[in-house]
N, C-alpha and C positions, 0 to 999 in steps of 0.2 A: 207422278208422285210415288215414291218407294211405299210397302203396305206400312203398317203402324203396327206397334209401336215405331216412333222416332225416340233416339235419346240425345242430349245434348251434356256436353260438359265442359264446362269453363273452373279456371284455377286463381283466385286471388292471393297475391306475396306480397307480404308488407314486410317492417319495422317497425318500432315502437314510435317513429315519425316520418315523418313523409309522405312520397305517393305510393299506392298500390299498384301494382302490375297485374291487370289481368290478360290474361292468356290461354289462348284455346289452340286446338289442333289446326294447321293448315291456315290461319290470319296471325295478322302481325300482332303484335303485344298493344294494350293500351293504358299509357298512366292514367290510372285514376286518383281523387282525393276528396275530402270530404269538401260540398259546397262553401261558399262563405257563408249561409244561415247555420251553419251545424258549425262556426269556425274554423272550416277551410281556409284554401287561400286564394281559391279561385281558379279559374286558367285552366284549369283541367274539369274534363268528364268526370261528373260523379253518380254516383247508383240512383239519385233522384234523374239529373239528365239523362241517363244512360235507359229507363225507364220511360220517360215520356221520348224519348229517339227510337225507341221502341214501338210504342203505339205508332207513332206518324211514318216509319219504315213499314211496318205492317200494314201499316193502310194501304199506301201508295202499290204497295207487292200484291196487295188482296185484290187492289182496283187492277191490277194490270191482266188477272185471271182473270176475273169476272168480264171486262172489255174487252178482251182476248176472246173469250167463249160466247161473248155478245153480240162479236162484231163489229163492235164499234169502235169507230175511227177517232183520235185524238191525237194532240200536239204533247203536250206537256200538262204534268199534273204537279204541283208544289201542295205539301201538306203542312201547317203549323198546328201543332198541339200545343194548347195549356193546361197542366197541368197543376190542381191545386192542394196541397199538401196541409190538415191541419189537425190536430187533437182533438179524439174521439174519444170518448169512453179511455182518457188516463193514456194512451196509447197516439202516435200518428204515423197518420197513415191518409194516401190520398183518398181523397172522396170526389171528386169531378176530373175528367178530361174533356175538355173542349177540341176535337177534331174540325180545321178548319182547313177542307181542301179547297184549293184553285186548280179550274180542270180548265185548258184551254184545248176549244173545238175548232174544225176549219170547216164543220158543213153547219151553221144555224137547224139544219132539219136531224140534227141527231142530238139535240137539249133533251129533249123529253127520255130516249133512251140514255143516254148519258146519265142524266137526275136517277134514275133507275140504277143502275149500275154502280154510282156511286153509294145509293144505301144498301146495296144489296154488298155491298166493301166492306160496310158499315156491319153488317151481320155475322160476314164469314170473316174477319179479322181474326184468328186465333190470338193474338195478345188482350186484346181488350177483352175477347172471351171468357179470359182467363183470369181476370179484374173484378174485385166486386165493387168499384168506384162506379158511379155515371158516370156515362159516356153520352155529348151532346155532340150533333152532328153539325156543322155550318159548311154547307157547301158555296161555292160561287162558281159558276158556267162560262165562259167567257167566250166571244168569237168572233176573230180578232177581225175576219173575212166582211164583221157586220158592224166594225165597232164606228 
């Protein structure tokens, strides 16, 4: 990891209709627009998805450090986040995410470090860090070697 500060910077370009482009140095462009609750049109990433594709990228990124530094041996991790978006004090803004990974194992004897690991994902996540929503954790173990 390079020292910190990090800085990051992304560029949104619209028109008074349509989708937005965001665009950052070195990745491709992505049309964004607003969802269909805000009268979007759907079909594309919007700053609500783009947000909760956040948290559940960060997690999986966070879990791969942590199991990596762990030692611990794993197949595949699939993460779904929900996130719940409602009006607060006149204002919305989300108030819960629900982080629900699937961690698939091929040795039954590394559940318990596994379970570990993954809260410990759960911890050092810098998005959700960064969040003053709940954050609930729903892990599942899987192993396929024992199913």
């Amino acid at each position: 990891m390079q020292d910190l500060p990090h800085y990051y910077r992304v560029a949104a370009t619209g028109q008074a209709e349509g989708e937005v482009i965001l665009s950052a140095d070195d990745v491709d462009p992505i049309p964004s627009a607003a969802p269909p609750e805000f009268g979007g049109p759907g079909g594309r990433w919007s700053p609500e998805t783009l947000l909760v594709a956040s948290v559940s990228t960060c997690f999986v990124l966070s879990f791969r450090s942590v199991a990596r530094a762990s030692k611990l041996a794993w197949q595949h991790l699939s993460c779904d986040v929900d996130g719940v978006l409602e009006r607060v004090d006149g204002s919305n803004r989300f108030t819960r995410f629900t982080v629900k990974p699937t961690l698939v194992l091929g040795d039954a004897a590394n559940a318990d470090k596994a379970q570990r690991c993954l809260r410990k994902a759960e911890q050092v996540c810098l998005i959700t860090n960064s969040l003053s929503a709940d954050i609930e954790l729903q892990p599942t173990i899987e192993n396929p070697a024992h199913s």
